[in-house]
C-alpha positions in Angstrom: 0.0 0.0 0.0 1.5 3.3 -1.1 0.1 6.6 -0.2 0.6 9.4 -2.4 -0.8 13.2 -2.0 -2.5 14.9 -5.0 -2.2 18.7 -5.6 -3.5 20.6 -8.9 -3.1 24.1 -9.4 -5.7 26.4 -12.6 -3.3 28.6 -14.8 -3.6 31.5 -12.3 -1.6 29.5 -9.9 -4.7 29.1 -7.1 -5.1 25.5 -5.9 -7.7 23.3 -7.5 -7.7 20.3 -6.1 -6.2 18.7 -2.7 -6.1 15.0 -1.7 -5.1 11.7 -1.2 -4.3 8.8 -3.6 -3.7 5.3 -2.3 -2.3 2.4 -4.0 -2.9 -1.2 -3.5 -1.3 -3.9 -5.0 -3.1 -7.3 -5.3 -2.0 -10.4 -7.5 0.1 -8.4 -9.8 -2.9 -6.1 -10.2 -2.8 -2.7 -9.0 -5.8 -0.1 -7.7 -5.5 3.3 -7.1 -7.8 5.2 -4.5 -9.2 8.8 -3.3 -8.6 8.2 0.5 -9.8 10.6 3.0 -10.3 14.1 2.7 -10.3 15.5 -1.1 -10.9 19.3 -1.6 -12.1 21.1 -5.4 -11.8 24.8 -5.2 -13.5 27.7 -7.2 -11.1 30.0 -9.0 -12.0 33.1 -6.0 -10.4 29.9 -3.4 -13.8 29.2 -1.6 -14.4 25.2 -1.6 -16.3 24.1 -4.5 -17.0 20.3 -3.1 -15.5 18.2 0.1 -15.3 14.9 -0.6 -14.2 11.7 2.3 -13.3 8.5 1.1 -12.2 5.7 3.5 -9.4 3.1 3.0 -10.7 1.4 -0.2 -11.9 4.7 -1.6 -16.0 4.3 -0.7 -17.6 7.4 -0.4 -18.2 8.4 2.8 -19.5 12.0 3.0 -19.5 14.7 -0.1 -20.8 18.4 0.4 -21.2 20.7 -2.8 -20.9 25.0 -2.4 -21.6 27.4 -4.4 -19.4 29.9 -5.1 -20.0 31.8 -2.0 -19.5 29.6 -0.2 -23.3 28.3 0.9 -24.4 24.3 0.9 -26.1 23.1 -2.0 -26.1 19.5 -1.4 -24.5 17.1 0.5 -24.6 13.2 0.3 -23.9 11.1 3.8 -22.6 7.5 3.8 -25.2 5.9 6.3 -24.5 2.2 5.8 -21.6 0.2 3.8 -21.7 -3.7 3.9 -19.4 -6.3 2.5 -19.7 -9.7 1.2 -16.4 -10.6 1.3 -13.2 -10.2 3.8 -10.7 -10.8 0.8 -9.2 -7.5 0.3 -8.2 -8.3 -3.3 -11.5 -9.5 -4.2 -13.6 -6.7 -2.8 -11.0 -4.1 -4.9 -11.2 -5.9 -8.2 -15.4 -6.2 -7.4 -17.7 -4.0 -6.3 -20.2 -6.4 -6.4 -19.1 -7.1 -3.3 -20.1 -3.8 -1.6 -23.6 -2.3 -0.7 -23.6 1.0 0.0 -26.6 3.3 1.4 -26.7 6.6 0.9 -29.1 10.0 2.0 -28.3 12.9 -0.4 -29.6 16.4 0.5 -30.6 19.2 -1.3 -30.6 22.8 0.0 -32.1 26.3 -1.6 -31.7 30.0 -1.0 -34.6 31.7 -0.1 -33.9 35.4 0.2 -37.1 36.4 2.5 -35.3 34.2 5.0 -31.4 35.3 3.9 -30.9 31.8 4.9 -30.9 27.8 3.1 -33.7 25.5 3.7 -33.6 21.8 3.0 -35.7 21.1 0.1 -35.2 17.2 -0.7 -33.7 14.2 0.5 -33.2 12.0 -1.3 -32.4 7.9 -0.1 -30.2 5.6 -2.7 -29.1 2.0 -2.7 -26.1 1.3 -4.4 -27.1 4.3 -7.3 -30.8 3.5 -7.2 -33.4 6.1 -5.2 -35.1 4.2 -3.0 -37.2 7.4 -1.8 -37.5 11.1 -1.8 -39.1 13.2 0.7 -39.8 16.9 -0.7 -39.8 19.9 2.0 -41.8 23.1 1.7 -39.7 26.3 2.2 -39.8 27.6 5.8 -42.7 30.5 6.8 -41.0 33.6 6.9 
């Protein structure tokens, strides 16, 4: 396992992106990870997206901005299960993985200066299992 750290830079010179890559070799094969905490920027330097991966590069937590800076969704990591406890077999298969996610959607509303959540939505593996739509708060 070899752990190397990712930096990008836009033509200006600001950063663009910050993480972690890690590498796993397995039966001559080799896999190549996002681990922990990985950072896109805007070009003004406020955090475009957040993005935390765990050892084997699942998804754990993602949160999008806009460019100033406010939530405008987020997607939480609220159950992963595995078939398998061969390392090497779960990297070459996803298959292997079930993975349950909640992903959140904020708005603006101006009478309130504030964000509201307006949808959440609940996925297994990719596929939306249910949404649950929200009314804007009363001013």
């Amino acid at each position: 396992m070899t752990l190397l750290k990712l930096l990008k830079k836009n033509k200006q010179g600001s950063l663009k992106t910050k993480g972690q890559n890690i590498l796993y070799e397995c039966n001559g094969q080799y896999f190549s990870f996002l681990k922990g905490k990985y950072l896109e920027y805007y070009n003004n330097g406020n955090i475009d997206q957040i993005h935390i991966y765990d050892e084997i590069g699942s998804l754990m937590y993602a949160k999008k901005n806009n460019r100033k800076g406010q939530v405008q969704s987020e997607l939480i990591a609220t159950k992963i299960s595995c078939t398998t406890n061969d390392l090497c077999e779960l990297l070459s298969e996803y298959d292997n993985l079930s993975i349950h996610l909640i992903q959140n959607y904020y708005k603006y509303s101006k009478s309130l200066d504030s964000i509201y959540k307006s949808k959440t939505v609940h996925l297994v593996n990719g596929k939306k299992i249910k949404v649950e739509k929200f009314d804007k708060p009363k001013d």
